[in-house]
C-alpha positions, 0 to 999 in steps of 0.5 A: 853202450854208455857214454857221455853228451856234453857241450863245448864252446869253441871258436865261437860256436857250442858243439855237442860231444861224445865221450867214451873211455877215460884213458892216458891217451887221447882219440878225436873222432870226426864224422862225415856227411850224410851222418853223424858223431854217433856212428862212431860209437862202435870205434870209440867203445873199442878205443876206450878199451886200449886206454884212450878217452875217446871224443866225437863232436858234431861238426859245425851246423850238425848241433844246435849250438853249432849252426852259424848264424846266417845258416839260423835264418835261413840263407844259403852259405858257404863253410870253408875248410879253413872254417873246419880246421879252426872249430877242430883246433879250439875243440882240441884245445879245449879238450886237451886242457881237460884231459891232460893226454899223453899222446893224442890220435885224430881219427876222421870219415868222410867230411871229417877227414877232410877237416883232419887233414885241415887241422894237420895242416894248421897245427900239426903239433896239436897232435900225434897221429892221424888217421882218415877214412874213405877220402884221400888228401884232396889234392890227389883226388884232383890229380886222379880225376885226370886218370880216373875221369869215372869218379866224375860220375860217382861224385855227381851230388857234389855238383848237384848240392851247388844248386841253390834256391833249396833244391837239394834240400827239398830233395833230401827232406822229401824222398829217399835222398840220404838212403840212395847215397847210403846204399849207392856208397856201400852197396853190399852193405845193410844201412841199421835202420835205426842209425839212418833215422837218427841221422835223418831226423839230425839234419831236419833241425832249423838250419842243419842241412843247409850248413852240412850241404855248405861244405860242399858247396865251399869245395866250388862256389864259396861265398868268397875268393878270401874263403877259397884262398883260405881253404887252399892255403892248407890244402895243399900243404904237404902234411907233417903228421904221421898218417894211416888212410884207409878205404873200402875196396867196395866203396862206390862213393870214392874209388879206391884208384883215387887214392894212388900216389898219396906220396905227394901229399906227405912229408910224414911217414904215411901208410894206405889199407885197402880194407877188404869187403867193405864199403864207404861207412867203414867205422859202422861197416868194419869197426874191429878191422879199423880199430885193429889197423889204426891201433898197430899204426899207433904203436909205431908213430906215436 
């Protein structure tokens, strides 16, 4: 399909950007790890047919412009949700004075979910509807762990990434690393292969990897208590902005028990779709269904 690679600078960073569509309204799509902006191509191909100019950046450190200085030379860091939040609210921004929308929907996977529920919390004015995909609001997830102590278990790379000295990085860049965590989180699912490559060859750029497993390691050791208060002052605000979550009933990354009594967590009108059949990459996985939900959402929250 076609689309658009362009540059934007925000928040002190340059981000590279898809662009698909040029409608009325407005769609920012937010990538996860292990992958890329350009798994949601798909979504945003469909999107751009209901009248939205669609946009998907590369996160912070998944682009050459983007990577953090430190992270360029090679340290270990940290990156903090609030640091997410804040690249999300500049590229907004920016975005917005370009395309002058009538209304605008965030749609984030993943690590981008993550970073929208940041931004909901930052500035929820900044835009009309969020939707996110395969993680719920992370204070749920903490809730859950009491209840479903299993998904200790399924989330045992998160504790594995806080190792320091290059481990996790070695492991990654020398075996199979990526496609076990592909497959394990989607297991009914085949991985293009195309698409893991690109995704591969994206994290072996100078300083990539290390920023992507800073995430991680912000959520438990971040480098300080100044960013990890940063991080929870907007976690675990109620969000104000009308939500549709939605998980895979077959996603081994993340189980669906982890999403129960998202209601503590919203102070908006919210809903959750179990989307059937489908695993941890739904925007690869199930782009019709997905569009289809979040569309009829749309229609009435917008």
């Amino acid at each position: 399909m076609e689309f658009e690679k362009i540059k934007i600078q925000a928040n002190g960073l340059e981000f590279d950007v898809l662009k698909v569509g040029k409608g009325k309204n407005l769609a920012l799509f937010l990538h996860g790890f292990p992958d890329d902006a350009r798994s949601f191509l798909p979504l945003m191909e469909r999107f751009s047919d209901s009248d939205f100019s669609c946009y998907a950046p590369f996160l912070r450190g998944y682009s050459k412009g983007s990577v953090p200085s430190g992270f360029k030379e090679g340290k270990t860091g940290t990156v903090s949700i609030a640091d997410l939040a804040q690249d999300l609210d500049a590229l907004l921004d920016k975005i917005k004075r370009k395309e002058n929308p009538d209304k605008v929907l965030v749609l984030g996977h993943d690590w981008g979910s993550i970073a929208a529920y940041g931004l909901a919390n930052l500035s929820p004015r900044s835009f009309d509807v969020l939707s996110t995909l395969s993680v719920p609001p992370l204070p749920v997830f903490i809730k859950n762990l009491f209840t479903h102590p299993l998904q200790i278990f399924r989330s045992w790379y998160i504790l594995f990434f806080q190792l320091r000295f290059g481990i996790p990085e070695k492991a990654i860049q020398d075996g199979d690393f990526l496609r076990r965590l592909w497959k394990d989180w989607s297991p009914n699912w085949v991985l293009p292969e195309e698409r893991f490559r690109e995704v591969s060859q994206n994290l072996k750029e100078s300083g990539a990897l290390s920023t992507a497993l800073g995430y991680y390691r912000g959520l438990m050791t971040p480098d300080s208590l100044k960013d990890w208060n940063r991080a929870r002052e907007l976690v675990f605000r109620k969000i104000s902005v009308p939500s549709l979550v939605l998980t895979g009933d077959d996603d081994h990354c993340i189980d669906k028990s982890m999403f129960e009594g998202m209601d503590t967590s919203f102070r908006a009108p919210f809903e959750l779709q179990i989307v059937s059949q489908a695993g941890h990459f739904l925007p690869l996985e199930a782009p019709d269904r997905i569009n289809s939900y979040v569309l009829e959402f749309w229609k009435k929250h917008s």
